[in-house]
N, CA, C and O atoms as a Maestro MAE file, in Angstrom:
{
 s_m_m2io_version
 :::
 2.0.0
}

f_m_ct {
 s_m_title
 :::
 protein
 m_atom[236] {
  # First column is atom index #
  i_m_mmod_type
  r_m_x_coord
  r_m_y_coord
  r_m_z_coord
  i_m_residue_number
  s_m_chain_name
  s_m_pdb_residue_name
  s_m_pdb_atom_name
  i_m_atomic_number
  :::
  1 25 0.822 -1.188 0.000 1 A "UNK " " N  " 7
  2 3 0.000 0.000 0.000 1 A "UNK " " CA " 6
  3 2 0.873 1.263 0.000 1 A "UNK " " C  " 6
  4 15 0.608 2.272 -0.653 1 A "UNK " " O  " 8
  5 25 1.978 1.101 0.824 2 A "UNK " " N  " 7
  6 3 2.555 2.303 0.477 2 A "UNK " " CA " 6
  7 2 3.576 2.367 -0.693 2 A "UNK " " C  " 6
  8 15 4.015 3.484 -0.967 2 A "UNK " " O  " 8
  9 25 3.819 1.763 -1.102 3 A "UNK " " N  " 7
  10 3 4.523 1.249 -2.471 3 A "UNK " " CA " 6
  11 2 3.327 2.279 -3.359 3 A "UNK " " C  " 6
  12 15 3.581 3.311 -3.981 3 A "UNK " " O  " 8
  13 25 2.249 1.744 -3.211 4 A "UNK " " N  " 7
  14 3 1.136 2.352 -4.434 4 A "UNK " " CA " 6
  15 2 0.912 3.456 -4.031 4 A "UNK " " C  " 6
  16 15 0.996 4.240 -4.975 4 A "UNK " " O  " 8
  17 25 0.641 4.001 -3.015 5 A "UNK " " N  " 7
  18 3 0.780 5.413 -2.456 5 A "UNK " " CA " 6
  19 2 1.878 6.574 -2.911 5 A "UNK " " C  " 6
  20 15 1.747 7.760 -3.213 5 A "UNK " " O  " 8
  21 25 3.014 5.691 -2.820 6 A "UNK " " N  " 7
  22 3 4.052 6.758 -3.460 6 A "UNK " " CA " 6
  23 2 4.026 6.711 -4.900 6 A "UNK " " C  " 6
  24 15 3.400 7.658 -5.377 6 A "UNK " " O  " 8
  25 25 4.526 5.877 -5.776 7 A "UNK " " N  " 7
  26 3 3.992 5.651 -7.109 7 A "UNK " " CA " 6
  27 2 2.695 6.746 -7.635 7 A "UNK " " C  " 6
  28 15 2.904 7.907 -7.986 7 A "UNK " " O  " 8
  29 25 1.583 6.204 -7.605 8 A "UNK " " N  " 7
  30 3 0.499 7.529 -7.191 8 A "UNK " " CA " 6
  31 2 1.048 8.603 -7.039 8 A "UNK " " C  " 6
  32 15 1.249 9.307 -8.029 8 A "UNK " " O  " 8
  33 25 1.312 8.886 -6.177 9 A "UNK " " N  " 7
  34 3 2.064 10.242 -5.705 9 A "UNK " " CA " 6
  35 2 2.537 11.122 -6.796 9 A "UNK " " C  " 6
  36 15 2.151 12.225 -7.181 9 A "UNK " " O  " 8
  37 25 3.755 10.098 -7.301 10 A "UNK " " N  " 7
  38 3 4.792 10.301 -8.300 10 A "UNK " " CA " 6
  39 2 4.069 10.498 -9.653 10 A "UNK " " C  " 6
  40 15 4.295 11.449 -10.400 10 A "UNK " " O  " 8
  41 25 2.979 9.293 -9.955 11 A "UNK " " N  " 7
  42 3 2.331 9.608 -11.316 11 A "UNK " " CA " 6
  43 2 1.577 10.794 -11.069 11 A "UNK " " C  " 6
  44 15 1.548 11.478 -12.092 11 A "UNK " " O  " 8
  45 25 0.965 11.302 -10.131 12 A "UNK " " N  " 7
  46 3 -0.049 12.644 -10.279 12 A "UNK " " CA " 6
  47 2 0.858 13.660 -10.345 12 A "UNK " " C  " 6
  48 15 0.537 14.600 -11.072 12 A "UNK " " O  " 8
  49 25 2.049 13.730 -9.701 13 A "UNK " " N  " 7
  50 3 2.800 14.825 -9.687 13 A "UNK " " CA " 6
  51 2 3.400 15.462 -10.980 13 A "UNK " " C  " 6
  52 15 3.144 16.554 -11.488 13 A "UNK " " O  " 8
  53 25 4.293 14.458 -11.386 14 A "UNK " " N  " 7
  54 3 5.011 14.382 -12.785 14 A "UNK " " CA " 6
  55 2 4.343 14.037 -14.063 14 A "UNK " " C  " 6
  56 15 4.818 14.606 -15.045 14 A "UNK " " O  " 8
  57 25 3.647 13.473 -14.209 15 A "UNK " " N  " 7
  58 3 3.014 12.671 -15.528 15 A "UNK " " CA " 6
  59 2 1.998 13.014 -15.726 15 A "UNK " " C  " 6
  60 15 1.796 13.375 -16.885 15 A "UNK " " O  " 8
  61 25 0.668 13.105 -14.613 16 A "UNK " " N  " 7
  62 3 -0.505 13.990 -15.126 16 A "UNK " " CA " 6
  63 2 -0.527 15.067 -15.372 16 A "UNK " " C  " 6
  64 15 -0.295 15.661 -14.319 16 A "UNK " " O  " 8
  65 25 -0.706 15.927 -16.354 17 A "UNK " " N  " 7
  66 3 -0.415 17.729 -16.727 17 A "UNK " " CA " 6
  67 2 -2.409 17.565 -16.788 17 A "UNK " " C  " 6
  68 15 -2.989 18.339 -16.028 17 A "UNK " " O  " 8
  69 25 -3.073 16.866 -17.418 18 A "UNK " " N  " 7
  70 3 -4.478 17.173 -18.081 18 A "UNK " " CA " 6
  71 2 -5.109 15.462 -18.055 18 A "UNK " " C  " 6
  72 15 -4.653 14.321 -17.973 18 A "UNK " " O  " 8
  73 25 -6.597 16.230 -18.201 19 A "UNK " " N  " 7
  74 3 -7.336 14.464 -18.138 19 A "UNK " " CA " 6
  75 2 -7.055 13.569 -19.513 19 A "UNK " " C  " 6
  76 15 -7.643 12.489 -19.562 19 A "UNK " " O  " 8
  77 25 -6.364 13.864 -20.422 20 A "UNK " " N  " 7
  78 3 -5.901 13.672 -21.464 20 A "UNK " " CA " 6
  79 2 -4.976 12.957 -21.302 20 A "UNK " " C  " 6
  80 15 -4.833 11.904 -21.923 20 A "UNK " " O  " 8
  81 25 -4.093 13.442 -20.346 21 A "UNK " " N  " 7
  82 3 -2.897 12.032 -20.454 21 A "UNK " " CA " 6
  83 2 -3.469 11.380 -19.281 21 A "UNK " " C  " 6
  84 15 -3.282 10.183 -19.499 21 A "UNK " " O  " 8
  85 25 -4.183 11.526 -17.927 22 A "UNK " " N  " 7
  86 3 -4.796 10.907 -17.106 22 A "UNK " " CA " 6
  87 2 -5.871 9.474 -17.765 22 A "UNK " " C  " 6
  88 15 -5.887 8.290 -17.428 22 A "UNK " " O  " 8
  89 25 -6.496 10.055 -18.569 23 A "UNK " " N  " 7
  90 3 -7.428 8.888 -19.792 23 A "UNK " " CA " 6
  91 2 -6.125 8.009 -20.670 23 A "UNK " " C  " 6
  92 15 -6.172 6.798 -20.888 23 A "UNK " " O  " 8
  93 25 -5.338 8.644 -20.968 24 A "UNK " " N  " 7
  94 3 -4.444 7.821 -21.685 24 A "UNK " " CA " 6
  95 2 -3.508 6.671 -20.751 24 A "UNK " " C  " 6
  96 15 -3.138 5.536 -21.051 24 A "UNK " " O  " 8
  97 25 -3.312 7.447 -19.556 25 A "UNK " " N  " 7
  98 3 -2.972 6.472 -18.608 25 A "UNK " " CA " 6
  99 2 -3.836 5.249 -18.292 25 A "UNK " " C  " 6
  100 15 -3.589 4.049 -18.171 25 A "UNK " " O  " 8
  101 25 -4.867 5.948 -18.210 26 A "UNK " " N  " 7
  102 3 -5.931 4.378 -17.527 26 A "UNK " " CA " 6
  103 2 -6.087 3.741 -19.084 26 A "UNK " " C  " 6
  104 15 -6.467 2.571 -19.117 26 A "UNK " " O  " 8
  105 25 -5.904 4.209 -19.993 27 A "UNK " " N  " 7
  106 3 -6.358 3.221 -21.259 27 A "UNK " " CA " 6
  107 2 -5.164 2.561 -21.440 27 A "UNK " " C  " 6
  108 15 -5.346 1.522 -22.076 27 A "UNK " " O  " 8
  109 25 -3.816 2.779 -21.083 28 A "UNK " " N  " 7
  110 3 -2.562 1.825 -21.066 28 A "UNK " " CA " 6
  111 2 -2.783 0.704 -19.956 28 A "UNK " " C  " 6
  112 15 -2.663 -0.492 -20.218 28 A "UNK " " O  " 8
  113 25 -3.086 1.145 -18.808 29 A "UNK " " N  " 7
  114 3 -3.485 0.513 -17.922 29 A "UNK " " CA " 6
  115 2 -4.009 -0.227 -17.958 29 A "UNK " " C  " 6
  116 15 -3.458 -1.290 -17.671 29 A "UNK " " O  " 8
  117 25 -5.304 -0.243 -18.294 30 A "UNK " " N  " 7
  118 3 -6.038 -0.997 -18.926 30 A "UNK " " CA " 6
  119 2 -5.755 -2.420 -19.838 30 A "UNK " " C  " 6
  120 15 -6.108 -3.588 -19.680 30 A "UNK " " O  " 8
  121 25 -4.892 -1.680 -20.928 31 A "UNK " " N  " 7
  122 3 -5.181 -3.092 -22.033 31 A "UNK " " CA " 6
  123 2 -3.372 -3.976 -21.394 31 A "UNK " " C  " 6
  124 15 -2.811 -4.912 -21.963 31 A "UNK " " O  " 8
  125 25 -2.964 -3.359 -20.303 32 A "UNK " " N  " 7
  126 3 -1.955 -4.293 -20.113 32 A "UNK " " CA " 6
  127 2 -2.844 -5.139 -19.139 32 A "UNK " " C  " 6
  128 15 -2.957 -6.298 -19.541 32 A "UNK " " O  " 8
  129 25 -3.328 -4.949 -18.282 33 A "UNK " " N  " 7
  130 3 -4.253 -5.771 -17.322 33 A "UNK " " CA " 6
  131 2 -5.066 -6.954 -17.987 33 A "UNK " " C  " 6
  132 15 -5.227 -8.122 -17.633 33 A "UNK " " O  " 8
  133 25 -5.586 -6.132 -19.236 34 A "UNK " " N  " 7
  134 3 -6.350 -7.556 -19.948 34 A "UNK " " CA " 6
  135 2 -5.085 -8.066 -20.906 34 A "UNK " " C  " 6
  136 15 -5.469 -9.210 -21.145 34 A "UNK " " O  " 8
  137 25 -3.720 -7.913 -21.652 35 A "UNK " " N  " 7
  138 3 -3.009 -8.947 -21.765 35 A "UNK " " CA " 6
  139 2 -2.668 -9.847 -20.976 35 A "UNK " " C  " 6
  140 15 -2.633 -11.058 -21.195 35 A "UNK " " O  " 8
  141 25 -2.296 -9.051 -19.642 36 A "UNK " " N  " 7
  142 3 -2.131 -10.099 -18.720 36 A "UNK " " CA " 6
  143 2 -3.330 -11.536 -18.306 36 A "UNK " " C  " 6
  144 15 -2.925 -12.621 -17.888 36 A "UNK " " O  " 8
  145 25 -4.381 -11.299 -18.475 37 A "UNK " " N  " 7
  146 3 -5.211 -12.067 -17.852 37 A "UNK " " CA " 6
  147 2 -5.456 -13.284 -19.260 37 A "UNK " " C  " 6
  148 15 -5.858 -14.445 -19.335 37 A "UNK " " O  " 8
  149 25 -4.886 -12.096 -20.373 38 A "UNK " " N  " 7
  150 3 -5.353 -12.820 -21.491 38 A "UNK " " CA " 6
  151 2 -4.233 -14.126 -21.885 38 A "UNK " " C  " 6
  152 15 -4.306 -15.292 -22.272 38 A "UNK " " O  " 8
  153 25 -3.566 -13.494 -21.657 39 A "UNK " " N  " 7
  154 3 -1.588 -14.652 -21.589 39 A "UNK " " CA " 6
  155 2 -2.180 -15.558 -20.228 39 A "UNK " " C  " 6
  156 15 -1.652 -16.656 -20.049 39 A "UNK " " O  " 8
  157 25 -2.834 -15.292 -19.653 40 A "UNK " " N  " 7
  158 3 -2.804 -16.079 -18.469 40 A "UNK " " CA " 6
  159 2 -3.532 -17.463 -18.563 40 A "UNK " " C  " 6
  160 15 -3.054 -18.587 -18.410 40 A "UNK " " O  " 8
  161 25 -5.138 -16.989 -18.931 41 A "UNK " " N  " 7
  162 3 -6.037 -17.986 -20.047 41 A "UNK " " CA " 6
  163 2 -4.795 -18.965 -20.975 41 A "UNK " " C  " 6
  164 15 -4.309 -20.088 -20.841 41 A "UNK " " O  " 8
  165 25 -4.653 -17.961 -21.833 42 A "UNK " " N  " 7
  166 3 -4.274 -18.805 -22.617 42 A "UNK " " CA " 6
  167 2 -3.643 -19.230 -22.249 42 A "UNK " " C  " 6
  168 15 -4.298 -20.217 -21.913 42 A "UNK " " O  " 8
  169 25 -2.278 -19.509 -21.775 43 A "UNK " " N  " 7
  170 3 -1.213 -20.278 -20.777 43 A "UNK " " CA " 6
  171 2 -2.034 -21.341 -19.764 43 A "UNK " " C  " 6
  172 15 -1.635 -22.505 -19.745 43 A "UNK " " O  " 8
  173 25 -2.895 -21.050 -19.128 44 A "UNK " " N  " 7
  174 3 -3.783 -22.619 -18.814 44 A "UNK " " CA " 6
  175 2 -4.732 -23.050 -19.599 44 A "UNK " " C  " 6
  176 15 -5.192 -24.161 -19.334 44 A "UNK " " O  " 8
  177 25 -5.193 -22.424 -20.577 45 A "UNK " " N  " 7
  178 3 -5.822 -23.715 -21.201 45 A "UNK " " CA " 6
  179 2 -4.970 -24.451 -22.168 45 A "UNK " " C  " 6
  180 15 -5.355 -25.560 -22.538 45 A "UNK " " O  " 8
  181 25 -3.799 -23.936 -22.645 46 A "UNK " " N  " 7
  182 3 -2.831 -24.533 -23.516 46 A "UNK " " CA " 6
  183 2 -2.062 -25.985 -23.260 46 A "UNK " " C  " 6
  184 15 -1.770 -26.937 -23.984 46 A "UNK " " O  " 8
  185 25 -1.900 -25.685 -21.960 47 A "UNK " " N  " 7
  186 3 -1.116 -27.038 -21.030 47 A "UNK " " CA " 6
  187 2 -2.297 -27.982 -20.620 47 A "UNK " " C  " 6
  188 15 -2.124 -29.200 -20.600 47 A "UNK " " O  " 8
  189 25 -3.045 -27.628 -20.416 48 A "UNK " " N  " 7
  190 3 -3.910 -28.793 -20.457 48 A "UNK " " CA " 6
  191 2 -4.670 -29.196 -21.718 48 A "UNK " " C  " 6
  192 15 -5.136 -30.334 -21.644 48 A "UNK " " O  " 8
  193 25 -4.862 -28.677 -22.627 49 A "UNK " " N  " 7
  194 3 -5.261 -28.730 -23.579 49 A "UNK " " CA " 6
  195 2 -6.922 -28.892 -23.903 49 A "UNK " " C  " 6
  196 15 -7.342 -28.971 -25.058 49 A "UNK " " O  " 8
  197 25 -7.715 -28.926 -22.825 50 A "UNK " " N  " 7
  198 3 -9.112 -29.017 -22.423 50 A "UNK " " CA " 6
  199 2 -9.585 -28.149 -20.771 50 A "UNK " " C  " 6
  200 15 -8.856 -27.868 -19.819 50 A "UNK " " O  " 8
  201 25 -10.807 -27.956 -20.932 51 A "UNK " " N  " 7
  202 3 -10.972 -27.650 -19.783 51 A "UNK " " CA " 6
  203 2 -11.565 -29.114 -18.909 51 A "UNK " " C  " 6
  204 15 -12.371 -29.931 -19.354 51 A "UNK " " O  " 8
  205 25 -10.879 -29.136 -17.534 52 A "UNK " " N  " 7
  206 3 -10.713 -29.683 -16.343 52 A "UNK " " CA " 6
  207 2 -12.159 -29.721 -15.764 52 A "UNK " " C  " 6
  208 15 -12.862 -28.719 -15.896 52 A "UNK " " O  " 8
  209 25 -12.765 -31.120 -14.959 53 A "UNK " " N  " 7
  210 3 -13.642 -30.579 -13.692 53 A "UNK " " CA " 6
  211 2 -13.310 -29.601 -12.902 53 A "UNK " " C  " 6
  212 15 -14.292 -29.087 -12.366 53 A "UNK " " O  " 8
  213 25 -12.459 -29.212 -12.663 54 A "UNK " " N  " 7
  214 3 -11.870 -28.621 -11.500 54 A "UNK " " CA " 6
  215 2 -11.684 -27.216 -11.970 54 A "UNK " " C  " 6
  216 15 -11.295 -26.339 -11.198 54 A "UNK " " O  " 8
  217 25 -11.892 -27.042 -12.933 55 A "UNK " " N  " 7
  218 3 -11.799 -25.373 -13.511 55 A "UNK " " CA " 6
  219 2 -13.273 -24.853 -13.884 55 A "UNK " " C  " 6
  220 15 -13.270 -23.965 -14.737 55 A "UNK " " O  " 8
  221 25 -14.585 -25.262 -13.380 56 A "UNK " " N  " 7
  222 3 -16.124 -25.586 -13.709 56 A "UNK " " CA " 6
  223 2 -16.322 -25.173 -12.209 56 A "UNK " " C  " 6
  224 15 -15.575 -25.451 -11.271 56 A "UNK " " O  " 8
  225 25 -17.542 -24.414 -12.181 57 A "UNK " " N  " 7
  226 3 -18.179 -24.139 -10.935 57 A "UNK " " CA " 6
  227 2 -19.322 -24.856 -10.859 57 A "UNK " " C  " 6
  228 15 -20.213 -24.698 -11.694 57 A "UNK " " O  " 8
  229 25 -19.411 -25.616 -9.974 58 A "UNK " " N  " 7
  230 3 -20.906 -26.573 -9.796 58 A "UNK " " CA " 6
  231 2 -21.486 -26.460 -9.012 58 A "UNK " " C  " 6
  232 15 -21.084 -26.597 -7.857 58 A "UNK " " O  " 8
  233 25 -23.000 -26.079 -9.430 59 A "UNK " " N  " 7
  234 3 -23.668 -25.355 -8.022 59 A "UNK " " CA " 6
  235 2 -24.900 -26.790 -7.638 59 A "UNK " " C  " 6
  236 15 -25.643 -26.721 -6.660 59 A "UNK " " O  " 8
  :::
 }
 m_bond[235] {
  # First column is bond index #
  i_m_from
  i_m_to
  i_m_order
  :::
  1 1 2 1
  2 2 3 1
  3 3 4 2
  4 3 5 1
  5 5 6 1
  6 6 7 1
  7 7 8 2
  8 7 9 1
  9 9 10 1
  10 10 11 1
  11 11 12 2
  12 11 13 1
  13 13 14 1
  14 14 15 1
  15 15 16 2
  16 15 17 1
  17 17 18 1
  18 18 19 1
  19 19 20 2
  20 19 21 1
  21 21 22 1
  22 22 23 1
  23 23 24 2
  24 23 25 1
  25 25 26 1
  26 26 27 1
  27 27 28 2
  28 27 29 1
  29 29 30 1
  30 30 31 1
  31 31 32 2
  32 31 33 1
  33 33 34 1
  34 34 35 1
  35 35 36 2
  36 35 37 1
  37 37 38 1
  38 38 39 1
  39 39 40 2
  40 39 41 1
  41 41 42 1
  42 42 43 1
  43 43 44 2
  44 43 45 1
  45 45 46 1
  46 46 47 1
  47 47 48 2
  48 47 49 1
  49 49 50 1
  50 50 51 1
  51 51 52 2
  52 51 53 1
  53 53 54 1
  54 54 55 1
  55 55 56 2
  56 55 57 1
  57 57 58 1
  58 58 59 1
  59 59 60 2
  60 59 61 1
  61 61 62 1
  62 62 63 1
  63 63 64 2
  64 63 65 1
  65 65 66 1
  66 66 67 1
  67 67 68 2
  68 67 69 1
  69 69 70 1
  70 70 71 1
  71 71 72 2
  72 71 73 1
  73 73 74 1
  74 74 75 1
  75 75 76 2
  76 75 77 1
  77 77 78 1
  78 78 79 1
  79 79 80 2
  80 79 81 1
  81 81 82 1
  82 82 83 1
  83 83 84 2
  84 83 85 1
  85 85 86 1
  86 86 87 1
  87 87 88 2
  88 87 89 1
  89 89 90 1
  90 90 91 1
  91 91 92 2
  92 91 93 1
  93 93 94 1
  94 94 95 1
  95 95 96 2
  96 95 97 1
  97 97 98 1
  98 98 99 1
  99 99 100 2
  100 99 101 1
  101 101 102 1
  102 102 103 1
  103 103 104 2
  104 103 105 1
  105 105 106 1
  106 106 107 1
  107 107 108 2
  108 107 109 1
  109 109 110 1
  110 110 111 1
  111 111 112 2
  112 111 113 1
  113 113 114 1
  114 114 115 1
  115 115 116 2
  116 115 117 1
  117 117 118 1
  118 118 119 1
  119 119 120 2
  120 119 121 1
  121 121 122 1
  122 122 123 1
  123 123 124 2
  124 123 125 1
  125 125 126 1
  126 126 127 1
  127 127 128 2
  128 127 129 1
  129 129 130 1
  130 130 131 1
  131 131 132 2
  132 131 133 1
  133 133 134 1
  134 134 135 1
  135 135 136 2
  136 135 137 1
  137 137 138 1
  138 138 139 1
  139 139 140 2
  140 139 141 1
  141 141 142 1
  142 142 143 1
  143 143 144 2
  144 143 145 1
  145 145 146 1
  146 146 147 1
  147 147 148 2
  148 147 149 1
  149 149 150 1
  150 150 151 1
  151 151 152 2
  152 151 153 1
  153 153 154 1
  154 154 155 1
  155 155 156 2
  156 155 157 1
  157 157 158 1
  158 158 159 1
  159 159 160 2
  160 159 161 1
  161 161 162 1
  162 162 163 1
  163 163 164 2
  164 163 165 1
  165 165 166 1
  166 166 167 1
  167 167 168 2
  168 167 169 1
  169 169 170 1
  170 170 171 1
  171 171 172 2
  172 171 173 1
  173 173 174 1
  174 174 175 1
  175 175 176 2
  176 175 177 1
  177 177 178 1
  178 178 179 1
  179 179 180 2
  180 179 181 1
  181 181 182 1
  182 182 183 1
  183 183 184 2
  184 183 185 1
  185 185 186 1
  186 186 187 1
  187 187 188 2
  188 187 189 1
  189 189 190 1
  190 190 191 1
  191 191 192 2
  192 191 193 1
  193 193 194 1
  194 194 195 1
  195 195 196 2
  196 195 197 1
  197 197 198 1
  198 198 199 1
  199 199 200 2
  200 199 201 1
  201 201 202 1
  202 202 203 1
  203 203 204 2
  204 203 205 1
  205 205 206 1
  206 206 207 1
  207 207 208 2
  208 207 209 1
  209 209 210 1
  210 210 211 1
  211 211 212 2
  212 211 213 1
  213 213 214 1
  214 214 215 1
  215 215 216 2
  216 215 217 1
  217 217 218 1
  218 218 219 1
  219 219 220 2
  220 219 221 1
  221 221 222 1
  222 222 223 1
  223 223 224 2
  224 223 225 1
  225 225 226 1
  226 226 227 1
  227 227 228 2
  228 227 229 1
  229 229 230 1
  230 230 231 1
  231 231 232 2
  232 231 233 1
  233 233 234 1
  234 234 235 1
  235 235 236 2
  :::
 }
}
């Protein structure tokens, strides 16, 4: 938390001038968060090569 606190800090200080690069920030932000999740998918369903019982929610 304080790691992200200062960071923060640092990005509002230096890097935000306008909501323009503030929007451009969260839209970088953004599509790295969904590569990540997206490399992530794909990296488990690749190794197994099917989906698992165990990756299924059964209510």
């Amino acid at each position: 938390m304080v790691i992200a606190g200062a960071l923060g800090g640092y990005l509002v200080e230096y890097w935000v001038t306008s909501q323009t690069t503030l929007g451009g920030f969260y839209v970088v932000s953004a599509l790295l968060m969904a590569a990540n999740l997206l490399m992530s998918q794909l990296r488990r369903y690749s190794v197994t090569g099917s989906v698992d019982a165990s990756d299924t929610i059964e209510r």
